[in-house]
C-alpha positions in Angstrom: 103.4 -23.4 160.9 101.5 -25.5 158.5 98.8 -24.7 155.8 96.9 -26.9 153.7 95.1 -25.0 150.2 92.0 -26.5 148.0 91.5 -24.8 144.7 88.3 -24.8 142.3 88.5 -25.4 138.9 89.1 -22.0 137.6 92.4 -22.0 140.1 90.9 -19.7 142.6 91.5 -20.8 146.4 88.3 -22.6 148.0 89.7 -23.2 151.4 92.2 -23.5 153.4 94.0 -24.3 156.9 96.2 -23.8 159.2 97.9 -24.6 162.4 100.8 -23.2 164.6 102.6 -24.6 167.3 105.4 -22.7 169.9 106.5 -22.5 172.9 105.6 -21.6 175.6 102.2 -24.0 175.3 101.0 -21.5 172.1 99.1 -22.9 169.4 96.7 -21.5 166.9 94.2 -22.2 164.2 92.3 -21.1 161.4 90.0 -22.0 158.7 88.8 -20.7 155.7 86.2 -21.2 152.9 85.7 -18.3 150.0 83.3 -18.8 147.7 82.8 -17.2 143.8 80.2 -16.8 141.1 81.0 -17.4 137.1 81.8 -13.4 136.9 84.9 -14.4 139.3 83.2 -11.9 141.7 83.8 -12.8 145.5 80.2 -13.9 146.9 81.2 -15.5 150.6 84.3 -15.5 152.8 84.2 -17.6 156.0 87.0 -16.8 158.3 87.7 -18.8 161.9 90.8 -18.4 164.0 91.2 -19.9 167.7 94.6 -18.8 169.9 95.9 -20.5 172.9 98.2 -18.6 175.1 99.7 -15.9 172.4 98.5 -12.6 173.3 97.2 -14.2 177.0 96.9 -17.3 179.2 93.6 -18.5 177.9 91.4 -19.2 174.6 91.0 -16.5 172.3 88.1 -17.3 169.4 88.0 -14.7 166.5 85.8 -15.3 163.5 83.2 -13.5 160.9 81.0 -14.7 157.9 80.7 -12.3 155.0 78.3 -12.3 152.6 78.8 -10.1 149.4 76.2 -8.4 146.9 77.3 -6.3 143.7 75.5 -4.0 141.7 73.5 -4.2 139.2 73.0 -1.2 136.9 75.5 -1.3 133.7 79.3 -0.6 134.6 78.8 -1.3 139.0 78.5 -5.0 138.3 81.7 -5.6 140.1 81.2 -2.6 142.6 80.2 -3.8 146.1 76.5 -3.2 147.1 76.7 -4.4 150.5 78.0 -7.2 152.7 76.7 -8.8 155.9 78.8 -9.1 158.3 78.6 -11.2 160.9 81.5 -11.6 163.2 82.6 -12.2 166.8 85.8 -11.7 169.2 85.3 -13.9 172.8 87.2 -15.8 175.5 83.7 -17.9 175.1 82.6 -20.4 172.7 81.2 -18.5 169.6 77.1 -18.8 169.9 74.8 -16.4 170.1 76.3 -13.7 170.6 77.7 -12.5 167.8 77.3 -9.0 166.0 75.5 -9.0 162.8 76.8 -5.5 160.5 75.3 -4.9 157.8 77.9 -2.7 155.1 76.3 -0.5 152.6 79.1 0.7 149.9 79.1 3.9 147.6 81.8 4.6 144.3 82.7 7.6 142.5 82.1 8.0 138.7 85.6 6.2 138.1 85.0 3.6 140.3 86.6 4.2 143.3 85.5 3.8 146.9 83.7 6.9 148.2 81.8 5.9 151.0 81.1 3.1 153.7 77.5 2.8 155.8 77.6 0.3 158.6 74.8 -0.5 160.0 73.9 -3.3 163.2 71.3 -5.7 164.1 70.4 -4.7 167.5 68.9 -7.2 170.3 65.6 -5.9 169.6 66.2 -6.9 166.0 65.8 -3.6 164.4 69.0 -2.7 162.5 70.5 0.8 163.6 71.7 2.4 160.3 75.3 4.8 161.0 77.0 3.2 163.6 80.0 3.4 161.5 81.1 5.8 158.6 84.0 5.5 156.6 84.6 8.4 153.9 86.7 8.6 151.1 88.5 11.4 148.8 90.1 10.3 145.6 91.8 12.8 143.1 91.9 13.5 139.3 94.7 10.5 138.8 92.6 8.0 141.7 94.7 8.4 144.5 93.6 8.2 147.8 94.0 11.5 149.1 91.8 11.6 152.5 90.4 9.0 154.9 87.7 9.6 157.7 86.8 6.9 159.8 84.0 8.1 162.3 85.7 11.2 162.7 89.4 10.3 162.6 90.9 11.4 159.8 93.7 10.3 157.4 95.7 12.6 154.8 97.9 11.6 151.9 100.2 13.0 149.8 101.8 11.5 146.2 104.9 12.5 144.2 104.4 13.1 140.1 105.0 9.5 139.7 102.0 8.7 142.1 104.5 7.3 145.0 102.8 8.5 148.2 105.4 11.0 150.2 103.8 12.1 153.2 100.9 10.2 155.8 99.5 12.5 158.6 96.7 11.0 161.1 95.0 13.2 163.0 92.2 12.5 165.9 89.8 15.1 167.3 88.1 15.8 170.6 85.2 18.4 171.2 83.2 19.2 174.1 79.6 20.4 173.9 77.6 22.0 176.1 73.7 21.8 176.2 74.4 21.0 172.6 76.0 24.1 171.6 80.2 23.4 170.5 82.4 25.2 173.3 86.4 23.8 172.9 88.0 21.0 171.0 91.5 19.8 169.9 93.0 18.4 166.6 95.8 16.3 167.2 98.2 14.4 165.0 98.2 11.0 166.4 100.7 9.8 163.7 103.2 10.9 160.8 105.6 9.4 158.0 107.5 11.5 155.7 108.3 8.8 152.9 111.7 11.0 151.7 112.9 8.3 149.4 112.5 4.4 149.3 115.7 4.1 151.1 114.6 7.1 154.5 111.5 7.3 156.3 110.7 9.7 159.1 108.1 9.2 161.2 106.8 11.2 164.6 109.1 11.1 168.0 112.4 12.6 166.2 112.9 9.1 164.5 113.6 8.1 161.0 114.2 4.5 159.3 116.7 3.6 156.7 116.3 1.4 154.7 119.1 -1.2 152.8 118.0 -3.2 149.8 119.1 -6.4 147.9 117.9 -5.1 144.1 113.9 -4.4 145.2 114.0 -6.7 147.8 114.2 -5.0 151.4 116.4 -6.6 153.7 117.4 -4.1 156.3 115.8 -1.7 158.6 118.3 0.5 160.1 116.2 3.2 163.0 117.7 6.4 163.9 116.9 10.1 165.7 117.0 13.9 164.4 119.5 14.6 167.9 122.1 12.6 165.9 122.3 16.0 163.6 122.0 17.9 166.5 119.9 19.4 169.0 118.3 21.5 166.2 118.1 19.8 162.7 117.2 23.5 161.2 121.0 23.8 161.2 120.6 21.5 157.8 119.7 23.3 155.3 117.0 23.3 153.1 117.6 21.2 149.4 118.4 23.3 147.0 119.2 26.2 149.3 122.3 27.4 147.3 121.4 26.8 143.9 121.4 29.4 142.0 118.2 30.8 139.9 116.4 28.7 142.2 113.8 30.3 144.9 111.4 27.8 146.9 108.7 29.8 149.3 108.8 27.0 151.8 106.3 28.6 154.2 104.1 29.2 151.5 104.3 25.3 150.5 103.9 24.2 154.0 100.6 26.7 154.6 99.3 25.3 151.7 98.9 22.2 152.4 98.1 22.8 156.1 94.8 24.5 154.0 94.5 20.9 152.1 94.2 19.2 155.3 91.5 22.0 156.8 89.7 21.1 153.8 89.6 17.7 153.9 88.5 18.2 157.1 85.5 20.1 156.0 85.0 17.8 153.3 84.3 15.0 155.8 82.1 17.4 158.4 84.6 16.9 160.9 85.7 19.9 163.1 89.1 21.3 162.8 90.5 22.8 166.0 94.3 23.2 166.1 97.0 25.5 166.6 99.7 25.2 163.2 103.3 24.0 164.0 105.1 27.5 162.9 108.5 25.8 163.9 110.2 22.0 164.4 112.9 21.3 166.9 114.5 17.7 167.5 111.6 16.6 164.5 108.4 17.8 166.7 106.6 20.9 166.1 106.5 23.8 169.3 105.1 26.9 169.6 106.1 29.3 172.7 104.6 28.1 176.1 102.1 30.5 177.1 100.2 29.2 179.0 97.5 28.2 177.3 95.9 25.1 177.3 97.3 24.0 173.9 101.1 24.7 175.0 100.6 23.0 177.9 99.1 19.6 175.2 101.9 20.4 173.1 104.2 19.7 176.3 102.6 16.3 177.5 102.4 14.8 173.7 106.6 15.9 173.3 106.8 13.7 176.5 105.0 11.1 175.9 107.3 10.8 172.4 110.4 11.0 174.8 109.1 8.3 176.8 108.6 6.2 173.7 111.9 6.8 172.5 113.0 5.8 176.0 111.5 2.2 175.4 114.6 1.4 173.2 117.1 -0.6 175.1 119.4 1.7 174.5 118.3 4.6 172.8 121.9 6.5 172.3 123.4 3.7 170.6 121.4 4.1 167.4 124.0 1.9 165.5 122.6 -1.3 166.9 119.3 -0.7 165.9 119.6 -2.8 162.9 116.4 -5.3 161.8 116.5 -8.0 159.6 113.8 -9.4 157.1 113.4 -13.4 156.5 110.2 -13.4 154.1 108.2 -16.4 153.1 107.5 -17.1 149.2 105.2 -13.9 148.5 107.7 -11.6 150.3 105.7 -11.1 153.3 107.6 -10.4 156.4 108.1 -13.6 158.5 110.2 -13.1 160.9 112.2 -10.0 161.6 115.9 -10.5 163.6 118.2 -7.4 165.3 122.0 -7.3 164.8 122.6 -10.0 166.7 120.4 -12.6 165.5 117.7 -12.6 167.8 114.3 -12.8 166.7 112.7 -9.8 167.6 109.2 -10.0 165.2 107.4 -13.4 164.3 104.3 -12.7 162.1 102.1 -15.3 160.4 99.0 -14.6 157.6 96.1 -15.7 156.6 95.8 -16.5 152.9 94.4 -13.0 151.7 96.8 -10.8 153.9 95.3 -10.5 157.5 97.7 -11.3 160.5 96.9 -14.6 162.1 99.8 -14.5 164.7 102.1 -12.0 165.8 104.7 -12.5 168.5 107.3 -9.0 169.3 109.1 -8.0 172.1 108.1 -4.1 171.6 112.1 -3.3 170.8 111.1 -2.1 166.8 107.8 -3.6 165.0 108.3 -3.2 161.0 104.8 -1.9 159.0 105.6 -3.7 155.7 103.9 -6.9 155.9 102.2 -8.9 153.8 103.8 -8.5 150.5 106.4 -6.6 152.0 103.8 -4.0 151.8 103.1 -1.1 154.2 100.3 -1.5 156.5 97.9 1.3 157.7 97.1 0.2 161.2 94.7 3.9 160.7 92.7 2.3 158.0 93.1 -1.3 158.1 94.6 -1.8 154.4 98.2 -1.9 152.5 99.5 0.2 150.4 100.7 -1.5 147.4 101.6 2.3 145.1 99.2 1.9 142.8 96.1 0.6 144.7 95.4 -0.1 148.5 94.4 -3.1 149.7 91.7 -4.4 152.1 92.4 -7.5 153.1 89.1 -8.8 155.2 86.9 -7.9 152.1 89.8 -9.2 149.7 89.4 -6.8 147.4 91.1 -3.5 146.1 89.4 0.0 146.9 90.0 1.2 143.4 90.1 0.3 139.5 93.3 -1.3 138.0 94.5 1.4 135.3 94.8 -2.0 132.9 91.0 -2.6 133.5 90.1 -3.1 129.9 92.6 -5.9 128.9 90.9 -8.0 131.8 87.4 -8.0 130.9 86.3 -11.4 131.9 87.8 -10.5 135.9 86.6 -7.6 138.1 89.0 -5.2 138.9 88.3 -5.0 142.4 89.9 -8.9 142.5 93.1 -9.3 144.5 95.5 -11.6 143.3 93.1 -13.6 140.5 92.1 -14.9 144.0 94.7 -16.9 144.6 96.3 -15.1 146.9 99.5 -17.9 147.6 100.5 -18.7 144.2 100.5 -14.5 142.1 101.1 -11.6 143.9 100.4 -7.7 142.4 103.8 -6.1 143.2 102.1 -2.4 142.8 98.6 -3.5 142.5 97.8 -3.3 138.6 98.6 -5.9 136.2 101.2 -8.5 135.6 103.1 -9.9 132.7 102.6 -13.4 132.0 105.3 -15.2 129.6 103.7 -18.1 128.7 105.8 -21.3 126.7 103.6 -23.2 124.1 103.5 -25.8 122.4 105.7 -25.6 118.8 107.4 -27.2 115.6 109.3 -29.3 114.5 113.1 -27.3 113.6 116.1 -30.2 112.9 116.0 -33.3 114.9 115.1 -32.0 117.9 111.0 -30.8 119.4 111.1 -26.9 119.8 108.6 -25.1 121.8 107.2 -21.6 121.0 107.6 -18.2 123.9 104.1 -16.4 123.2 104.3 -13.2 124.8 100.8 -12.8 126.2 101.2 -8.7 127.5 97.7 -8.1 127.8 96.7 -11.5 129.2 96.5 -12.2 133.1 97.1 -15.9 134.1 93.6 -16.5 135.3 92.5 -15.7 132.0 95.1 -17.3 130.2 94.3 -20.5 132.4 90.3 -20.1 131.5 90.9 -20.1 127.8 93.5 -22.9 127.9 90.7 -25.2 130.0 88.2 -24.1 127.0 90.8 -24.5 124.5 90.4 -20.9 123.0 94.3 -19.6 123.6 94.8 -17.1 120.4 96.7 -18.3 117.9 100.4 -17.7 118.6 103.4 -16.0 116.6 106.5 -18.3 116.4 108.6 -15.3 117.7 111.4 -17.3 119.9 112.0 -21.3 119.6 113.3 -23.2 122.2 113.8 -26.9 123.1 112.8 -28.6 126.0 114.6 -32.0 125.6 117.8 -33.0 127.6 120.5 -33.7 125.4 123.5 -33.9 127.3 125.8 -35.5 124.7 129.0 -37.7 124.7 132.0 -36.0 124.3 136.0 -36.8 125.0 135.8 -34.9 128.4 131.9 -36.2 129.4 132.3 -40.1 127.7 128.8 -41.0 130.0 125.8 -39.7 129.6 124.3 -38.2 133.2 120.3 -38.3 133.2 117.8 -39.9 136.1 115.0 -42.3 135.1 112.7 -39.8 136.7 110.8 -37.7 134.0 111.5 -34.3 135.9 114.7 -35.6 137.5 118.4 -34.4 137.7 119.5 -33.4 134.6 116.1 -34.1 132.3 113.3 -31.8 131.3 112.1 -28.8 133.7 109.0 -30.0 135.0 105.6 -28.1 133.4 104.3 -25.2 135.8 104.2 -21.3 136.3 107.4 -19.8 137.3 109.3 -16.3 138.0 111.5 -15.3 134.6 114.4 -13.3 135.7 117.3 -11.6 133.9 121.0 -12.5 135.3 120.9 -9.2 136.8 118.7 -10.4 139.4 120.4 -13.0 141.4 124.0 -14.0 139.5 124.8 -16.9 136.8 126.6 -17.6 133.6 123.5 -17.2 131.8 121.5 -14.2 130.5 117.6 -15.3 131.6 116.7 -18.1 134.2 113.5 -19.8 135.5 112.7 -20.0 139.5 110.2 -20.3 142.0 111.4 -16.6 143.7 113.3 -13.7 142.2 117.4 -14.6 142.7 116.8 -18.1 144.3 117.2 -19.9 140.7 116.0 -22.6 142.0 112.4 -24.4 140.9 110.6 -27.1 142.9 109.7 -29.8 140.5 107.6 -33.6 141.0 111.2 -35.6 141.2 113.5 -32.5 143.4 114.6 -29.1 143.3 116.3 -28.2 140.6 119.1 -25.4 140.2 120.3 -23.2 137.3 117.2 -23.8 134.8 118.0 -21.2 132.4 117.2 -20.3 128.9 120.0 -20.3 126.7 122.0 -21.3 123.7 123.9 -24.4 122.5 121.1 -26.7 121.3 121.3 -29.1 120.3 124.2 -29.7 121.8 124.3 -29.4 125.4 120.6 -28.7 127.8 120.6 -30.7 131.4 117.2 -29.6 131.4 117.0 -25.9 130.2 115.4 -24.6 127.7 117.6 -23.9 124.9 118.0 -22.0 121.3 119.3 -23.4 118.5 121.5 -21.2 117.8 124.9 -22.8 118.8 127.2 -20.1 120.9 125.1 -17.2 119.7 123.3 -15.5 122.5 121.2 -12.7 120.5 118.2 -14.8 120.3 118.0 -15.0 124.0 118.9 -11.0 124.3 116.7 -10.5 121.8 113.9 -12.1 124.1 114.9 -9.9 126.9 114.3 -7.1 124.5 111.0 -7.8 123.7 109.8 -8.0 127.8 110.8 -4.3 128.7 109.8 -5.6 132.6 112.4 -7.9 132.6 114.6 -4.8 133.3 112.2 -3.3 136.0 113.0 -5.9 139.3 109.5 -4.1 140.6 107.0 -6.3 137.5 107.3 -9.7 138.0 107.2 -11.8 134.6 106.0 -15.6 134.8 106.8 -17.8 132.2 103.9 -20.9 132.1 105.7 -24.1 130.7 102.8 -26.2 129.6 102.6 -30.2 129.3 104.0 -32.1 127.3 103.8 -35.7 126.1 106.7 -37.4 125.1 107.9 -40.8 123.8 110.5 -43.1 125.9 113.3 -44.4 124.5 116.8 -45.6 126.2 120.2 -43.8 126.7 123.6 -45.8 125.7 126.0 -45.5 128.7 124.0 -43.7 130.7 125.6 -43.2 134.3 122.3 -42.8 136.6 119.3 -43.4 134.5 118.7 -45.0 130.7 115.6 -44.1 130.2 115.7 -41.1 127.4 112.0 -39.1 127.2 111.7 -37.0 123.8 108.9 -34.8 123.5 105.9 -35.5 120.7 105.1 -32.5 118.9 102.2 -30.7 118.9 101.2 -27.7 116.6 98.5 -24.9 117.0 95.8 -24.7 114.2 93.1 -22.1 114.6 93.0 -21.7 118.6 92.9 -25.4 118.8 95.5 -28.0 119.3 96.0 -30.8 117.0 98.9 -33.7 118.2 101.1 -35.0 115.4 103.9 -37.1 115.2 106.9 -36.2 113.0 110.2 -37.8 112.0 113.3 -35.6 111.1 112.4 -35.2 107.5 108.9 -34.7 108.1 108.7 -30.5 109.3 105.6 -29.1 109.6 104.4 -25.3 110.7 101.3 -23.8 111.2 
């Protein structure tokens, strides 16, 4: 698999492709083309994909154009108006054919998503308004409680910390007669109780554990309720025997069978169903009377039996084991079983859709892109925070940071670019940006501004326009190599290449993560992905970039304190970024350019070329290059 990425100005992505190549004769390929206006709204998103022989023997041509409006009145000027949609699906070549939808797109008072009208250009060429509905219910906090999409509904259900707990869909069926309502059904086409981050049960008696590496899933381990028994209700309820504790559990469990009636009424949709009263083997029964809903209740426990029977060996629940390989950004790549095989190959698009899946049925994981869960009933992730959408690109509600971003909408995914910064929960992220500094002793040390309330887009807009805030010196560091002579290293080890072994790190954005996160000697380190350390530079990878004391003695290319063996500056760092302790927030550290002067090493061993850096200092929001000799200090 191969991409290829343009980027504007502003660093948002302006195109990109991509082509796969497998066996079996498959081969795929997609382009893309976004485009943006100065408000760093999304105004056009041009999506192609062709498939050769992956999901049949044949040509498979997907595609759609999207064209985006906003609003207009004061505070909806980031809020969607509408958006054409024009988009096809065909063995053929794409022509005339296509469908034209037109999208018409209502928020709440808080900004949230409330309600989608698609409409369709018909072959007459009047458009048919309310082919489509989608409906939306948001509570006090903005989480997305309910979902109806033309008459198949969604429930959710959140913790106190907002984590969502429990996911019921439910489709329903009536029959009318002479336009008069005489029977229908209300059935639950799909369920996940979310008990913890580590168990997750779902409908058909089966639950997933899952196995972590810090916040990083690894493992997916599937199981059944029979493995407690034919009747789980033998386990008793939490907190059962505590004392001065009393829970009404059928009281709970009524109530929010009443939330979902309501929702239901909410959305206009009929509600016809008999309530489970009782759970065997994790499905709910009721006595078989006779009646035409037993006698449902029967077929749907055996079509669950006969899904369970699709395991290859579905009493040997040990081996059941899947393991994740993610790209860069944490999205599932391929997924492997216990004995190595790959058993789940998925490939993306840049903003999140799937461009290729390939599974052999055995176990197919929902976190995807991101390592985020996808809601086949709704089309969008759930990131904890925030869902997703990823064909529009954009979230469905506000970011709770709103107000420290004013210059981006807070609708945008990613700053819109999607492959470089991803939005672990879907509001903001810490940037740690590295500046330019003073003079201290003989050697250039650089500034660490802690920008909380700056996002990198902005932070990259003000830096082109040369309007960054004016720092405070709170944390010096050098950025030289100085790997000095001593009695046990007599040469001096550098590389003539500016960014090579042992010289500088090489300028760019990177992850900033405590020891904690992936091992070392040293307290903080610099890398491309959490617990690789390792960063990709112009002249080779690079290992074990940390920041760190002993300057000016000893730096192979880390950025160092001059502090000689005293670690508390570099603690004391860690202490002001309180998500360096949190593995969920990511914090980037952004080491700008630098110029620098050459000079020449004296027994070097692999390079003699010595590059010292020329200082520059801030002065007002602008930056004004000096040049300074060791007795010449200057500060802002």
């Amino acid at each position: 698999m191969s991409h290829a990425y343009t980027y504007n100005g502003l660093y948002r992505l302006a195109s990109a492709t991509g082509t796969y190549t497998g066996a079996d004769s498959k081969s795929a390929s997609y382009t893309l083309a976004m485009g943006y206006d100065n408000m760093h709204r999304i105004t056009s998103k041009s999506q192609h994909l062709t498939q050769d022989n992956v999901q049949f023997n044949g040509t498979l041509n997907v595609g759609y154009d999207l064209s985006y409006t906003y609003g207009t009145e004061a505070g909806k000027k980031f809020q969607l108006a509408s958006v054409k949609d024009v988009n096809y699906r065909t063995e053929e070549t794409p022509g005339e054919n296509n469908v034209e939808n037109n999208h018409v797109y209502t928020y709440d008072k808080n900004g949230n998503l409330v309600y989608v009208n698609t409409g369709r250009l018909m072959n007459d060429g009047h458009n048919e308004t309310g082919v489509g509905e989608r409906k939306l219910i948001w509570d006090e906090e903005n989480r997305l409680l309910a979902v109806d999409d033309n008459g198949f509904v969604s429930n959710y259900w959140y913790d106190a910390d907002g984590e969502r707990t429990v996911k019921t869909s439910g489709e329903s069926d009536q029959v009318y007669v002479n336009g008069v309502f005489s029977g229908g059904s209300t059935n639950t086409a799909k369920f996940s109780l979310y008990v913890s981050p580590y168990l997750v049960a779902n409908q058909g008696g089966r639950y997933t554990k899952h196995i972590y590496a810090g916040s990083q899933r690894i493992v997916s381990k599937i199981g059944d309720f029979a493995s407690y028994g034919s009747d789980p209700r033998r386990i008793e309820y939490a907190g059962a025997n505590t004392d001065g504790l009393s829970v009404d559990y059928k009281a709970k469990y009524a109530a929010q069978q009443q939330v979902i009636k309501d929702n239901y009424k909410t959305f206009d949709v009929p509600y016809n169903d008999t309530d489970n009263d009782n759970y065997a083997d994790g499905e709910g029964f009721c006595c078989n009377d006779g009646s035409m809903e037993a006698a449902m209740a029967q077929a749907r426990k055996a079509q669950a039996r006969a899904v369970a029977r699709s395991f290859k060996d579905p009493d040997n629940y040990e081996n059941l084991q899947f393991f994740y390989h993610p790209d860069h950004l944490g999205s599932s790549s391929f997924i492997t079983n216990l004995e190595g095989e790959v058993v789940q190959h998925i490939e993306y698009v840049p903003f999140g859709e799937v461009f290729i899946e390939e599974r052999n049925n055995v176990w197919n994981t929902p976190y995807l892109f991101n390592a985020k869960e996808f809601d086949e009933e709704t089309g969008m992730y759930y990131y904890g925070a925030r869902y997703y959408e990823p064909r529009l690109s954009l979230w469905m509600s506000t970011d709770r940071y709103e107000e420290k971003y004013p210059y981006i909408s807070t609708y945008s995914y990613s700053l819109c670019n999607p492959m470089k910064v991803m939005d672990v929960h879907g509001d903001s992220t810490v940037v740690v940006v590295s500046g330019y500094g003073q003079k201290v002793g003989p050697h250039i040390m650089y500034d660490v501004n802690v920008y909380r309330n700056m996002s990198l887009e902005e932070f990259q807009n003000l830096n082109s326009s040369n309007n960054l805030p004016t720092p405070d010196y709170n944390m010096m560091l050098a950025r030289d190599a100085h790997d000095l002579k001593s009695s046990k290293e007599p040469v001096v080890v550098h590389s003539d290449k500016r960014y090579g072994k042992n010289n500088e790190c090489p300028p760019g954005t990177y992850y900033l993560s405590p020891k904690g996160n992936g091992g070392g000697s040293y307290e903080l380190y610099l890398e491309d992905k959490i617990g690789t350390r390792t960063i990709h530079g112009p002249d080779g990878d690079r290992k074990g970039i940390a920041i760190h004391q002993y300057s000016p003695n000893d730096s192979q290319g880390c950025l160092t304190t001059c502090s000689g063996r005293d670690t508390g500056p570099v603690k004391a760092l860690i202490k002001a970024i309180p998500d360096l302790n949190d593995p969920s927030q990511p914090v980037r550290i952004i080491l700008m350019p630098r110029e620098v002067t050459t000079g020449k090493y004296v027994n070097s061993a692999n390079g003699s070329i010595k590059y010292t850096g020329v200082e520059h200092i801030w002065n007002g929001g602008t930056l004004a290059p000096i040049t300074v000799t060791p007795n010449n200090r200057r500060t802002p």
